[in-house]
N, C-alpha and C positions, 0 to 999 in steps of 0.2 A: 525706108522702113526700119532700118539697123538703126537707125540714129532714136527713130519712137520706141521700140520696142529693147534698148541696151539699158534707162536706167529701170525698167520693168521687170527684166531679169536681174538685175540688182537687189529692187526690192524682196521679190519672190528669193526663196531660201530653196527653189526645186525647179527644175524645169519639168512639166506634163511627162510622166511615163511614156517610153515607145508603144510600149503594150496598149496603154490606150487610146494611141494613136492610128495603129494597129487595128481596135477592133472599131472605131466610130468609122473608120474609112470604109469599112465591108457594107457595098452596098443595101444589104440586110438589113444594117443598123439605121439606114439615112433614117426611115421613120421615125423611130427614137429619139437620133439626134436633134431633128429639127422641133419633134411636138415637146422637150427638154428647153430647147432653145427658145423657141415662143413662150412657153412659160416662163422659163426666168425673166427675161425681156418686160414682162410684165408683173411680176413679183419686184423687181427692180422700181420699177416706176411706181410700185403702189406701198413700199417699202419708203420711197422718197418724201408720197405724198405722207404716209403717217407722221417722219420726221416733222414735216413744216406743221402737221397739223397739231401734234402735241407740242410740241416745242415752242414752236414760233408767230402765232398767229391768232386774232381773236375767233370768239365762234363763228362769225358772217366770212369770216375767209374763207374758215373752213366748211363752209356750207358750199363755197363757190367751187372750194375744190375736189369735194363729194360728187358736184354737179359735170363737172368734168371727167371722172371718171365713172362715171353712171354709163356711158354706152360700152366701156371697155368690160364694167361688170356684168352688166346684162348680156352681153354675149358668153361671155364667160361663163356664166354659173347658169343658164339657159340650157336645159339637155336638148329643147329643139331648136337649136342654134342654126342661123342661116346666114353661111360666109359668107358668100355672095352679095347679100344686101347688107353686110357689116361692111365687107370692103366699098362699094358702091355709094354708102352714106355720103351726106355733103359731111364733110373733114372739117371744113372754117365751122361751122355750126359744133362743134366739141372743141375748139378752142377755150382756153382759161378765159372766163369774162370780168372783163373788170381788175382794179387791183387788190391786193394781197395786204392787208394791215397788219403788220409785225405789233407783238405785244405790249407792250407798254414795259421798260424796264430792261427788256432781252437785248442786251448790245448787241448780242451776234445774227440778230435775229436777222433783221436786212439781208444779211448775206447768204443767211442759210434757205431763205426765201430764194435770192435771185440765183443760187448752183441750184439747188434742187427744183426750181420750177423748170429751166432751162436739162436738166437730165432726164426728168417725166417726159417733158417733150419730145426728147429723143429717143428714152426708151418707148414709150406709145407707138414711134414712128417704126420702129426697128420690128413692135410686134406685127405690127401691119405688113412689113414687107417679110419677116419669115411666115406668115399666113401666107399672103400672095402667092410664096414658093411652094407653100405646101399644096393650097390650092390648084397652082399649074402640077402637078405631080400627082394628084389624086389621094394626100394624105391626110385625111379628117385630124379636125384639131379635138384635144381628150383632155380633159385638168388631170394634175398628177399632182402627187404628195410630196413635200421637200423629202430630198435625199439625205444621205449623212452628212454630207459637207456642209450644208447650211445649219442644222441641226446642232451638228461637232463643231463649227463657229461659234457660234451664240453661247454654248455652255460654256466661255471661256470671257462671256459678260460680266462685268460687273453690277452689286444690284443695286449701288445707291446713286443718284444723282449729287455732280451732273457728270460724275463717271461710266454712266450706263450709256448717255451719250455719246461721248468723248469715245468709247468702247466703240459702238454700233456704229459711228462713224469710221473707224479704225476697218472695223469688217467691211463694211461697205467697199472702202478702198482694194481691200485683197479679194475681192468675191471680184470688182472690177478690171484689176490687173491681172488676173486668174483668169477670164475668159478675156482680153485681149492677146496673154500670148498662147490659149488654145487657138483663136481665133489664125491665128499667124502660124502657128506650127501645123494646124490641121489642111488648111489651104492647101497647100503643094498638092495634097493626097487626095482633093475632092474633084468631082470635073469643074471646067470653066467657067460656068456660070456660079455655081458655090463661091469656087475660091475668089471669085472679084467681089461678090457677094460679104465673107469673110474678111478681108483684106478692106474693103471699105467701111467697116462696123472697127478699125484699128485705131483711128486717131480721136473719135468720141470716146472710144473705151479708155482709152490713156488718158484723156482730158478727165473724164469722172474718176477715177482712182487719185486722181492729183486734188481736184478740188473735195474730196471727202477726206486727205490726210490737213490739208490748210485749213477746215472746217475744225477737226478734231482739233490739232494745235491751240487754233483762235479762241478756243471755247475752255479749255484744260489751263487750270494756271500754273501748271506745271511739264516738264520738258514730257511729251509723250516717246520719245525714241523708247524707253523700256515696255511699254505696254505694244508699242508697234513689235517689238523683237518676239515680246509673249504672241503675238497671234501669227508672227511668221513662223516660229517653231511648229503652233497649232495646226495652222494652213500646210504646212511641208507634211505633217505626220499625215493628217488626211489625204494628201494628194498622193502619197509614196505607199500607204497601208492598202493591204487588198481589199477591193472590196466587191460584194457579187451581184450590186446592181447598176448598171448602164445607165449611166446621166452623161449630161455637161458637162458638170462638176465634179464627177465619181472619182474614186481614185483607183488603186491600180486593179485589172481584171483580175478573177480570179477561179 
């Protein structure tokens, strides 16, 4: 796990505060942590899909992949939402159908199709099983609003293309390495089941932060290391600054 998680602390400019290690551990918080966690999980994967769909794909792709995640939405945004028969659905039947036709013209297009289709998947899969937990535990799932870190990311966008890109791929990567080494630091502290839980959600989460900096590069015709140091500085100030609402991604309590 040292060997995944040493060049991740390289990239990141902060290791996760104790403090908020501290309060996600209280068992009090577990509801919190986990209905934060299912949401990003999912914010993630629909985050991926927008990429392919503006960027990379004609409109019948993106129909297809509208169509895929239509049951993730409808539970979602459903206030008589019924877990049970969300988990219970046939799964092969919301699989992506068919292929994906990259644009005509998008070099990168191919590629940003086959990471990002391959990361939806995953995050999709990741939503389902922090449900399942929530579910054996008795913790109704609730939509929440992005916190400051997502928020304080993005304002540090650029607004023209294909720099917004280039950008948004950049965050992607640090929103990704950012919760694999919570993922790892918070484990120790959770019971058994969590931390195997956490510790197995490690080696995807290190795979996506890596293929969203080789996205950003292939796409930028110029060296990105400057713009990646701009959003590590961003990334460390949000994670290290107080702040007084209890996410995933918050930074420090206060």
């Amino acid at each position: 796990m040292q060997a995944l998680l040493a060049p991740i602390k390289q990239f990141l400019q902060c290791e996760t505060p104790d403090e908020w290690i501290a309060l996600a551990s209280q068992s009090e918080q577990l509801a919190a942590l986990l209905i934060d966690h299912c949401n990003c999980e999912l914010k993630a994967a629909q985050t991926a899909m927008f990429l392919i769909r503006k960027y990379a794909v004609d409109k019948a792709s993106g129909d297809k992949l509208l169509e895929w995640a239509k049951p993730y939405e409808e539970f979602v945004y459903n206030k008589s939402r019924d877990i049970d028969a969300f988990l219970a659905r046939d799964v092969k039947k919301n699989e992506l159908v068919g292929e994906l036709t990259a644009k005509p013209g998008v070099d990168y297009g191919p590629d940003l199709i086959a990471k990002m289709v391959r990361l939806i998947k995953e995050e999709f899969h990741h939503f389902e099983q922090v449900l399942e937990i929530m579910q054996a535990r008795n913790i109704p799932y609730q939509n929440l609003t992005a916190g400051r870190y997502a928020r304080g990311m993005m304002r540090g966008v650029r607004t023209h293309e294909p720099a917004t890109l280039v950008d948004k791929l950049i965050v992607g990567a640090f929103i990704e390495a950012r919760s694999c080494e919570r993922f790892a630091k918070l484990a120790p502290h959770l019971d058994e089941g969590l931390s195997k839980f956490y510790v197995s959600l490690l080696r995807s989460e290190a795979r996506h932060y890596q293929d969203y900096l080789v996205l950003a590069q292939a796409i930028s015709s110029e060296n990105i290391d400057e713009r990646v140091a701009h959003f590590a500085r961003l990334e460390a100030e949000l994670i290290s600054a107080p702040d007084s609402e209890f996410k995933f991604h918050s930074g420090r309590p206060c």
